[in-house]
N, C-alpha and C positions, 0 to 999 in steps of 0.2 A: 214647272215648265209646261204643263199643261195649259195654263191661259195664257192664251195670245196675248191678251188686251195687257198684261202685264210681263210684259217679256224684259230681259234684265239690259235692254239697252237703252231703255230711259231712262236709268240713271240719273238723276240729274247732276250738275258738275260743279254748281256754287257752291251748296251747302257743305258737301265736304272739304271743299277749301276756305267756306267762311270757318268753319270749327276747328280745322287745322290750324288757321293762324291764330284763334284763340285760346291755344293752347302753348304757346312760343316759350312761355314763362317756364314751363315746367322741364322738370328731367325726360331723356330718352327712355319711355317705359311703352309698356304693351298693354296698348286698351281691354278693357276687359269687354271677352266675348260673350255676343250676345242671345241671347236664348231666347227660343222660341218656338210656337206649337208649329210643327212639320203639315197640319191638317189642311195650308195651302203653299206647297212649295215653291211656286213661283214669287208670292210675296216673300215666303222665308232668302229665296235666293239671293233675291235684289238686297234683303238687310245685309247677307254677309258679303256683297256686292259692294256695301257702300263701308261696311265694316275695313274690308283690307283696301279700299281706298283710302279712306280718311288715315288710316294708321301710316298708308307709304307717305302720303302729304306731310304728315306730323313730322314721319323721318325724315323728310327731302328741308322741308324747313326749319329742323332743328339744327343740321348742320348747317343752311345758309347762315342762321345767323350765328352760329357759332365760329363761322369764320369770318366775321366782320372783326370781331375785335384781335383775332389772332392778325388779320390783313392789315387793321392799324399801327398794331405795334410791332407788324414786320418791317410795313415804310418806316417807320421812325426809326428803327434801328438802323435801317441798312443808310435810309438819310444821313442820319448824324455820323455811322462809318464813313460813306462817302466822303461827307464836310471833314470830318476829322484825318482823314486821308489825304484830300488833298492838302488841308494846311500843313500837317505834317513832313509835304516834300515841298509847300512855299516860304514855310517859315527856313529853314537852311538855305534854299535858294535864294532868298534875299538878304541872305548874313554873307553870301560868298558873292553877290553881284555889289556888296557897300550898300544896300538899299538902310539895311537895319543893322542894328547890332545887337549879340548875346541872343540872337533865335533859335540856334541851333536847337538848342535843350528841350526849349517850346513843341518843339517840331518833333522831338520823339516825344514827348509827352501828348502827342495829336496824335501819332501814329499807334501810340498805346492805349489813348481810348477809340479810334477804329478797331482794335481789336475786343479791346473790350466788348464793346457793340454785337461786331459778329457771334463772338462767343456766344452773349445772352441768347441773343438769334438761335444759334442751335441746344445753346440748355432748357429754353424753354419750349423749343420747340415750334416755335411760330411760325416760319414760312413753311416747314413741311406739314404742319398742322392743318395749316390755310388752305395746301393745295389737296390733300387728304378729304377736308371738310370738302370742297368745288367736286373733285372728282365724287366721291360717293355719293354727294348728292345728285350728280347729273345722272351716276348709276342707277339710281333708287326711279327717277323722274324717266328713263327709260324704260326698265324693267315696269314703271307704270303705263306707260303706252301699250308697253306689247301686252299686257294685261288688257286695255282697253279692245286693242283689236281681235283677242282672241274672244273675248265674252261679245263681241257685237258680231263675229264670227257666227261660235257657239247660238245665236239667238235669232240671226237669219237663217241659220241651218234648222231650229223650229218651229219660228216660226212662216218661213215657205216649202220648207217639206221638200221630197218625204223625208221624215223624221228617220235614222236610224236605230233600231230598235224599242224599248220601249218609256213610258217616262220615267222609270226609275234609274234607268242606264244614263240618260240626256241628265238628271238630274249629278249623278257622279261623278259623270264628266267635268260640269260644273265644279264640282266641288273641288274634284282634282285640280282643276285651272287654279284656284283660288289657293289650293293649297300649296301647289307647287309656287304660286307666288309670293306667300309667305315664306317658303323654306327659302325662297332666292333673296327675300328682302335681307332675312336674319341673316345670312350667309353675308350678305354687302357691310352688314355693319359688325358682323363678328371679325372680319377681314380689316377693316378699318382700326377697330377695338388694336387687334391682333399688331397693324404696324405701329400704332399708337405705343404698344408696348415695345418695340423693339426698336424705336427711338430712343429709350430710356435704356435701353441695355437690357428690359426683363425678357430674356429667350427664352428660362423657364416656363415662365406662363403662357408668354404667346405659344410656343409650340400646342400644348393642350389646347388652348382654345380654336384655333383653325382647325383638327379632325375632329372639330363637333360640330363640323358645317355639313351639310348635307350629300355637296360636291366629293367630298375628301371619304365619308361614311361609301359613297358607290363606287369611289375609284379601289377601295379599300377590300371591297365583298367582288369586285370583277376578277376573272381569272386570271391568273399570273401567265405572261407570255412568253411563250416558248424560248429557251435561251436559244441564241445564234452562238457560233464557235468563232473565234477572234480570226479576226483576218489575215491575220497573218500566219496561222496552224493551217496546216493540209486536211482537208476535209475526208474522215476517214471512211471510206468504201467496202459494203461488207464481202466479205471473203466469200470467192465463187469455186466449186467445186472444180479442179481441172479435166479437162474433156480426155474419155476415156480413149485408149487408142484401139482400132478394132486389131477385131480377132482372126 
């Protein structure tokens, strides 16, 4: 944080989305952190700068595409429900107006694979899948913003001065930034994880894995608040000494 000439808001913004998307292929994992001599910390900064960039891109874009095929095969379900719905109440309506004859049967056998459809729809989980995947990822692509604004914050604050206190301080403030932006990314997608599983019926697990998010660990170590007495009890008043009668 010491040189100016490299201060962490030039960044640059391709590269890390050119390596994020050639990474699509892979599983959701956690890039390995990268090491390096601390003997100029402004350079060191800017790598783990581009480090929890590149890592939220990977995340914001593994769920884009992972909701593409859940998005296809939600349309087609809910498609062919629809189609199969409505033939379901046209084939009996046209057995009772003389259009056809012997549809009736047809007509529940339409209306039973609309159902069928749906069903799939929620055993596999696809349209809440889809909207799961959209949501976290727009989470992830925010929480990277305010990442953005805070470190070009942080960086016009050293480099136009005055600095507040010294550069090992400006230094872990950084760090903090960075950190605290990890624990929020993991937290979005352990939350994700977390409804994933309770889609499926697993409450077991989900429960354990949400109080190992960051959020849940401080609400967990804050003090416990004062109980209030129920509204509807007389609030009890401590007993006053009665006034002596003179002598």
């Amino acid at each position: 944080m010491s040189q100016p000439d490299k201060s962490p808001e030039e960044t640059p913004r391709e590269e890390p989305a050119r390596r994020a998307l050639h990474h699509q292929s892979e599983d959701l994992r956690a890039l390995p952190f990268p090491l390096g001599d601390w003997g100029e910390p402004a350079q060191r900064l800017q790598e783990l700068y581009r480090w929890a960039e590149e890592g939220a891109l990977r995340t914001a874009q593994w769920y884009l595409d992972d909701r593409r095929w859940k998005r296809r095969g939600a349309r087609a379900l809910r498609l062919a429900a629809a189609c199969c719905a409505a033939a379901g109440a046209a084939l009996p309506l046209s057995e009772v107006i003389g259009a056809a004859d012997r549809t009736a049967a047809w007509g529940y056998v339409a209306l039973l694979l609309a159902a069928v459809c749906v069903a799939f729809d929620r055993v596999l989980g696809l349209t809440s899948g889809w909207m799961r995947d959209v949501a976290t990822a727009q989470a992830v692509q925010r929480r990277l913003e305010t990442l953005r604004f805070d470190w070009a914050s942080e960086s016009v604050r050293e480099v136009l001065g005055p600095t507040e206190g010294t550069a090992a301080e400006a230094a872990e403030r950084c760090l903090a930034i960075l950190r605290r932006f990890g624990d929020d990314v993991a937290d979005l997608v352990r939350a994700e994880t977390a409804d994933w599983m309770l889609d499926f019926g697993a409450r077991a697990a989900a429960g354990p894995l949400r109080t190992q998010s960051a959020a849940w660990s401080a609400r967990a170590d804050a003090p416990a608040a004062p109980r209030l007495a129920h509204p509807g009890t007389r609030p009890s008043m401590p007993r006053q000494r009665p006034p002596e009668t003179p002598r």
